[in-house]
N, CA, C and O atoms as a DFTB+ gen file, in Angstrom:
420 C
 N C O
     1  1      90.887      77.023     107.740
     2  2      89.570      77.542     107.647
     3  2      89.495      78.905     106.973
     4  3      88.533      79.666     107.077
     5  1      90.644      79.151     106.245
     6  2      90.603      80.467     105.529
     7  2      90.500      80.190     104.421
     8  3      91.573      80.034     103.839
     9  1      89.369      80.018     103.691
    10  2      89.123      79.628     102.076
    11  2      89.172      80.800     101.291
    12  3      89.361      80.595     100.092
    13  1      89.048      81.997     101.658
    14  2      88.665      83.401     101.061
    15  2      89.715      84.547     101.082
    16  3      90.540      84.547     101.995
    17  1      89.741      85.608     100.055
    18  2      90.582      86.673      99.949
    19  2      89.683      87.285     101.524
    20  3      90.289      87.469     102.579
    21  1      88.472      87.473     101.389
    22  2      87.807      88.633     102.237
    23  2      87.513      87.979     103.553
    24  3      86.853      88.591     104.392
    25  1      88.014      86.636     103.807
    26  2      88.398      86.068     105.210
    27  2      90.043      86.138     105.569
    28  3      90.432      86.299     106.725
    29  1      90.719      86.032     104.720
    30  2      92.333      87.013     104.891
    31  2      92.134      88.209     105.100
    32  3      92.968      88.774     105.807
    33  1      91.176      88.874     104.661
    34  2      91.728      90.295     104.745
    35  2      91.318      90.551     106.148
    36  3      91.937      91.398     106.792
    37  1      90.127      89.765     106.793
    38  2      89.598      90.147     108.319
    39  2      90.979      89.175     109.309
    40  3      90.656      88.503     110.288
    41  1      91.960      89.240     108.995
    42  2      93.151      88.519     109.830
    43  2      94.167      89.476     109.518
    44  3      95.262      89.120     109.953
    45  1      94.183      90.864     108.750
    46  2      94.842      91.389     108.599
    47  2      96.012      92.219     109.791
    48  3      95.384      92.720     110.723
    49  1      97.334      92.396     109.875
    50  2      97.792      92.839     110.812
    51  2      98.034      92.036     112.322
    52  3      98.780      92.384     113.238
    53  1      97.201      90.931     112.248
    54  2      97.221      89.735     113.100
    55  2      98.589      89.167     113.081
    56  3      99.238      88.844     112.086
    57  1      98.913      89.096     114.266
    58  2     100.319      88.600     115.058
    59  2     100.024      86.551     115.083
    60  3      99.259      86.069     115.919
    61  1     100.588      85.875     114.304
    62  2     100.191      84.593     114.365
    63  2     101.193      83.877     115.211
    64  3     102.335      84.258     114.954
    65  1     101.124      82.937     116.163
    66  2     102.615      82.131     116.428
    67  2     102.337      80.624     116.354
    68  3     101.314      80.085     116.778
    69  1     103.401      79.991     115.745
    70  2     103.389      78.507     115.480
    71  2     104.530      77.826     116.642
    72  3     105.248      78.510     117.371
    73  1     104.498      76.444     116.612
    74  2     105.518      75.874     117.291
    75  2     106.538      75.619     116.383
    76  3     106.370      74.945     115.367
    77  1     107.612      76.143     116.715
    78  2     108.999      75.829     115.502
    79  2     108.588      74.784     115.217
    80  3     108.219      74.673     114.048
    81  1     108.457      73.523     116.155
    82  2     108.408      72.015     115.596
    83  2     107.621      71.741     114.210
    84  3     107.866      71.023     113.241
    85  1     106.496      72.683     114.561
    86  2     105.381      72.505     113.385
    87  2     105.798      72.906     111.868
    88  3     105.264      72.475     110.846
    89  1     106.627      73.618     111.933
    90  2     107.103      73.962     110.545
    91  2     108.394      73.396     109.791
    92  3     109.446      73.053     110.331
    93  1     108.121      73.373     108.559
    94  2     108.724      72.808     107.604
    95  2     109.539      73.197     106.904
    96  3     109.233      73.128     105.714
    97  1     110.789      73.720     107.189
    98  2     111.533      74.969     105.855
    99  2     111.887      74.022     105.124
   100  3     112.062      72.822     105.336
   101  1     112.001      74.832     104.011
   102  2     113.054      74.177     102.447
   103  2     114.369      74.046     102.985
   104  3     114.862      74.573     103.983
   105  1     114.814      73.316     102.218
   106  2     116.359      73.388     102.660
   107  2     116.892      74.621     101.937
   108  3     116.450      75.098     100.892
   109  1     117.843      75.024     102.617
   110  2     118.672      76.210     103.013
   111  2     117.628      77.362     103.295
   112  3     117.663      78.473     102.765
   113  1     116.979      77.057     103.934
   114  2     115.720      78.224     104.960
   115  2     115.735      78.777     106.087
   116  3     115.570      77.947     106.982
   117  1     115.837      79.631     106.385
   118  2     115.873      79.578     107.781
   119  2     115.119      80.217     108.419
   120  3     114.133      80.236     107.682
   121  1     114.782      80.964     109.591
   122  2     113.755      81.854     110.054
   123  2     114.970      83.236     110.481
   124  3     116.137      82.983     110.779
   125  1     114.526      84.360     110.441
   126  2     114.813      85.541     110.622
   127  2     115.697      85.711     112.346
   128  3     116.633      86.498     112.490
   129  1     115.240      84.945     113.336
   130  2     115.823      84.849     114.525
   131  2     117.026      84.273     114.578
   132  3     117.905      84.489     115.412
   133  1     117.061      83.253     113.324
   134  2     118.342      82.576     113.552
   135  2     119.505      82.992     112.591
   136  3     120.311      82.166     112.163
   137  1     119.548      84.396     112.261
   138  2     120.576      84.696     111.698
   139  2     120.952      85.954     112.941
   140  3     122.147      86.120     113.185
   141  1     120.262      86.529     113.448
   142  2     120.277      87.728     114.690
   143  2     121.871      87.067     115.856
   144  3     122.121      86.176     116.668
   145  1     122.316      87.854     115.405
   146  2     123.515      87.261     116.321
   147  2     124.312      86.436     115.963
   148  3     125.066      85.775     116.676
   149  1     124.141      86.406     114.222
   150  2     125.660      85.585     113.437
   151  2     126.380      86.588     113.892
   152  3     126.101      87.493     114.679
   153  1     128.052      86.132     112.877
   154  2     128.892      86.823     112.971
   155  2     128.733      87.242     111.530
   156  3     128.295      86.255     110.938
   157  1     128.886      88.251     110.691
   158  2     128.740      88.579     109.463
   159  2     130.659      88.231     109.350
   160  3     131.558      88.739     110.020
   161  1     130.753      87.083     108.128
   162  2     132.255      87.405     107.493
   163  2     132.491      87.305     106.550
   164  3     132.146      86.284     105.957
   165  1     133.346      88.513     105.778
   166  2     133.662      88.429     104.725
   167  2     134.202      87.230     103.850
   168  3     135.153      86.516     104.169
   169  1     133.288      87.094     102.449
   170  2     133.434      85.366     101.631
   171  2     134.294      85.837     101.329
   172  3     135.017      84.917     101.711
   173  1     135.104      86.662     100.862
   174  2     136.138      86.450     100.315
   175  2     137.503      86.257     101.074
   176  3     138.406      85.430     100.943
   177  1     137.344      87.177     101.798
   178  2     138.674      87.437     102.597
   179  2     139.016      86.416     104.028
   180  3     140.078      85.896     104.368
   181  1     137.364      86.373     104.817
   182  2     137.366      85.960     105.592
   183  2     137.329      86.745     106.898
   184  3     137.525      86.088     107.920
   185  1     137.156      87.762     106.992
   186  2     137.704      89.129     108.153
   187  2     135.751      89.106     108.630
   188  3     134.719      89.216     107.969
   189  1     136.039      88.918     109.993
   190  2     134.746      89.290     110.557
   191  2     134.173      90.302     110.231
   192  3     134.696      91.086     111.023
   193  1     133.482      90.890     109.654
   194  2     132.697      92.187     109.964
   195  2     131.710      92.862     110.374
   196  3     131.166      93.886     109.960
   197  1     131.433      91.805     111.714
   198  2     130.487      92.486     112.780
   199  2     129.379      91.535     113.014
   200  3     129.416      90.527     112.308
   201  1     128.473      91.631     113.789
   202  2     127.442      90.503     114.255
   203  2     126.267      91.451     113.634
   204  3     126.220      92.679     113.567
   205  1     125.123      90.233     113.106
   206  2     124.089      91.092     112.698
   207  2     123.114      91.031     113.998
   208  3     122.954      90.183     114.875
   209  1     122.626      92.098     113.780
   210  2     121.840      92.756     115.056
   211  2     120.684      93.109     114.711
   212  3     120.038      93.442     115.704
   213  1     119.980      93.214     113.549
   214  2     118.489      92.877     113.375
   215  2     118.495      92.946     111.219
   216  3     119.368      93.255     110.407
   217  1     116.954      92.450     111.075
   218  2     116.774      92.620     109.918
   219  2     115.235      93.519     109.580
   220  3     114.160      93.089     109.997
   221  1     115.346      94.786     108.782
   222  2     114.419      95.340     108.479
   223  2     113.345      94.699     107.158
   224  3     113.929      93.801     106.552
   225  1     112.332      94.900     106.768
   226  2     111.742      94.239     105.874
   227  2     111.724      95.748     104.688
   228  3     111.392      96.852     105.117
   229  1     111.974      95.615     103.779
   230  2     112.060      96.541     102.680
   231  2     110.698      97.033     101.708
   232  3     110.202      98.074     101.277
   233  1     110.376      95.048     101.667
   234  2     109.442      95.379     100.479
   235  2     109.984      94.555      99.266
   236  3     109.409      93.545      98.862
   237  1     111.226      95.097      98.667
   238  2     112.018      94.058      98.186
   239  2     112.523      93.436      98.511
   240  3     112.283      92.317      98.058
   241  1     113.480      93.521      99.396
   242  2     114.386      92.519     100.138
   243  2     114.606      92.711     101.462
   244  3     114.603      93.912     101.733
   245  1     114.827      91.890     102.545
   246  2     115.346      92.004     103.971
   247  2     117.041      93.130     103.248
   248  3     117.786      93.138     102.268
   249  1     116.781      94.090     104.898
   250  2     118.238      94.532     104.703
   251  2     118.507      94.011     105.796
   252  3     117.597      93.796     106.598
   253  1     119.881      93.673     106.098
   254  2     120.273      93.549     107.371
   255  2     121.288      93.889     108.238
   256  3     122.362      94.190     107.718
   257  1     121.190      93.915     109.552
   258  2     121.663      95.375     110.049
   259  2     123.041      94.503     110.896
   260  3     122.975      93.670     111.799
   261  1     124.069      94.996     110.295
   262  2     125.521      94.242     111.081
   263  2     126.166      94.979     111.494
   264  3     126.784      95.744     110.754
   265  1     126.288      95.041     113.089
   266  2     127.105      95.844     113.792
   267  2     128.673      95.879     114.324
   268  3     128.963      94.966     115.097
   269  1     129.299      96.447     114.130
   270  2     130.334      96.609     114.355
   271  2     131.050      97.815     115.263
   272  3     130.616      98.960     115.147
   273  1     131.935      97.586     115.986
   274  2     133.001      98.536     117.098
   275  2     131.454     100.331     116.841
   276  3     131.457     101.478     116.395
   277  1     130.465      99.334     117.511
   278  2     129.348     101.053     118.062
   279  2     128.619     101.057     116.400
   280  3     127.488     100.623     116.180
   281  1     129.354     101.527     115.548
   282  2     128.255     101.371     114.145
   283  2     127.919     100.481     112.972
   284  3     128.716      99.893     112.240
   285  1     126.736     100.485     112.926
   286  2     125.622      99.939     111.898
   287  2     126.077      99.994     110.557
   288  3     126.671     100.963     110.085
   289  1     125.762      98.822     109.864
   290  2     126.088      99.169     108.603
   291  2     124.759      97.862     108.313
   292  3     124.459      96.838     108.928
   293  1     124.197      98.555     107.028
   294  2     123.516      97.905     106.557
   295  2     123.735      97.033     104.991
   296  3     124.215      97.580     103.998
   297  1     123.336      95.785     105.029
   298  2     122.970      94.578     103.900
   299  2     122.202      94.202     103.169
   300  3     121.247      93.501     103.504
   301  1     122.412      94.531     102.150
   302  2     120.744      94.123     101.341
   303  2     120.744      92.491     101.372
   304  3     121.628      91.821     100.839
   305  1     119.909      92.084     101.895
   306  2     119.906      90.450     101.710
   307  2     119.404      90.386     100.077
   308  3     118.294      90.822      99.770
   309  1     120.367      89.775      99.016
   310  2     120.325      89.454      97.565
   311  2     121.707      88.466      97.526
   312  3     122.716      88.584      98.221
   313  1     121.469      87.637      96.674
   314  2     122.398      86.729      96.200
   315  2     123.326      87.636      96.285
   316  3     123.914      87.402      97.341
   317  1     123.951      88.842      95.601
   318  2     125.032      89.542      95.002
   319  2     125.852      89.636      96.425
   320  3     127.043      89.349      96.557
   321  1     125.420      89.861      96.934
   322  2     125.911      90.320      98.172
   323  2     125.685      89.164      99.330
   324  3     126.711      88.534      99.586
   325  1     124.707      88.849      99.944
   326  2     124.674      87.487     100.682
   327  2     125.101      86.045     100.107
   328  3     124.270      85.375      99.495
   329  1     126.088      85.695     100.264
   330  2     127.008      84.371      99.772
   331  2     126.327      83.205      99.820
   332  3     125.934      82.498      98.892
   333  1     126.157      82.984     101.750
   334  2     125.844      81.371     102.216
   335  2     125.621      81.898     103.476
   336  3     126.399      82.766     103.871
   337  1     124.431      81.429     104.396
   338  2     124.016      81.398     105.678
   339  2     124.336      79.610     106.534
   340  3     123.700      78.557     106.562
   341  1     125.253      79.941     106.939
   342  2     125.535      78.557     108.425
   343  2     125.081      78.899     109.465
   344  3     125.872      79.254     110.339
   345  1     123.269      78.913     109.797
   346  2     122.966      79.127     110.645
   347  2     123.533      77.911     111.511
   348  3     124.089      78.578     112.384
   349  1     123.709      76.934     111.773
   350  2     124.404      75.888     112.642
   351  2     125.808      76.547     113.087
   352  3     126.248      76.377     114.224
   353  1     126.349      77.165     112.299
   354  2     127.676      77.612     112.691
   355  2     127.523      79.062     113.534
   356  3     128.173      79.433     114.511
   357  1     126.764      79.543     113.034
   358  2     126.039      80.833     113.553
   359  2     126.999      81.989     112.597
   360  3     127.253      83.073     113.123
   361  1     127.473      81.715     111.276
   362  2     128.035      82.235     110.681
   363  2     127.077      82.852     109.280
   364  3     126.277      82.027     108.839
   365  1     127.115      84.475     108.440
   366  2     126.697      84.395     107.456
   367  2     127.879      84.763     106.694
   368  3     128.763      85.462     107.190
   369  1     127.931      84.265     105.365
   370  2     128.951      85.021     104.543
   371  2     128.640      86.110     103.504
   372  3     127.862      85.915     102.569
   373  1     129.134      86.995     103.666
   374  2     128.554      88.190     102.983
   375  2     130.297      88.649     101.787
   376  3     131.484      88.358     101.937
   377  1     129.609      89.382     100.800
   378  2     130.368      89.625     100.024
   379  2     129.803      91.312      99.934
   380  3     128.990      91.602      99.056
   381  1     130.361      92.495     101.020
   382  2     130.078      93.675     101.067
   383  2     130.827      94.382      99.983
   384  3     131.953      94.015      99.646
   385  1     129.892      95.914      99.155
   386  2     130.529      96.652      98.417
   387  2     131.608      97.605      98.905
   388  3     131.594      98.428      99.820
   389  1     132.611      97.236      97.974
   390  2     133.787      97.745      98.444
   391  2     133.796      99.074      99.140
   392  3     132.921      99.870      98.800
   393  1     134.875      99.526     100.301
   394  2     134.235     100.450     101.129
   395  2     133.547     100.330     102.169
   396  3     133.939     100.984     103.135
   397  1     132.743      99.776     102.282
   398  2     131.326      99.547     103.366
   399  2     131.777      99.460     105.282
   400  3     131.403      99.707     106.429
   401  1     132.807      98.928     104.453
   402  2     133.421      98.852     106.048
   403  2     134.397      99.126     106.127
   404  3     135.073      98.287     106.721
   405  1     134.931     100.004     105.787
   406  2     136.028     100.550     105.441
   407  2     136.054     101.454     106.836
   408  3     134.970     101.342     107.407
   409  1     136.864     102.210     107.460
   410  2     136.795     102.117     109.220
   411  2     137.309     104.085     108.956
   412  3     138.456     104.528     109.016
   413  1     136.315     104.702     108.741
   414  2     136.370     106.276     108.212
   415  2     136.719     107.069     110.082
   416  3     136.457     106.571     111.177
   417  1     137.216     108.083     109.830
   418  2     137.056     108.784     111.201
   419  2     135.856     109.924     111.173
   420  3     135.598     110.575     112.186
């Protein structure tokens, strides 16, 4: 029943909720909850590097926030860097810039 820009705009800031059932992702889609509590591991190497623990919205891209032994390190969700998401596995594979987790005192 929203035919209009100026009937969107009076829904603005509005909190909507659906029944998962009801929705339809594309394949390889997923929703934002079900990556919260992967394990982030390195595609190349394979070395865990931490569980992600939330995702911020940018504007351009989700960053996302993977924690490790007390600190945060953040992910730009982009191809370059995000590999492949197994949300079934509860795994993402990330390909981090060199350094990033590199374990500083």
């Amino acid at each position: 029943g929203i035919d209009s820009i100026e009937d969107a705009e009076k829904l603005r800031g509005t909190v909507f909720y659906i029944d998962r059932a009801d929705c339809k992702l594309p394949k390889g889609s997923y929703f934002i909850e079900d990556i919260i509590g992967c394990k982030a591991v390195d595609d190349n190497t394979k070395e865990e590097l931490g569980i992600v623990s939330d995702v911020s919205s940018t504007g351009a891209n989700d960053v996302w926030h993977i924690k490790r032994d007390g600190k945060e390190y953040l992910i730009p969700n982009v191809p370059v860097f995000v590999k492949s998401v197994d949300v079934d596995a509860g795994i993402v594979y990330i390909t981090p810039l060199e350094g990033t987790f590199d374990d500083e005192d």
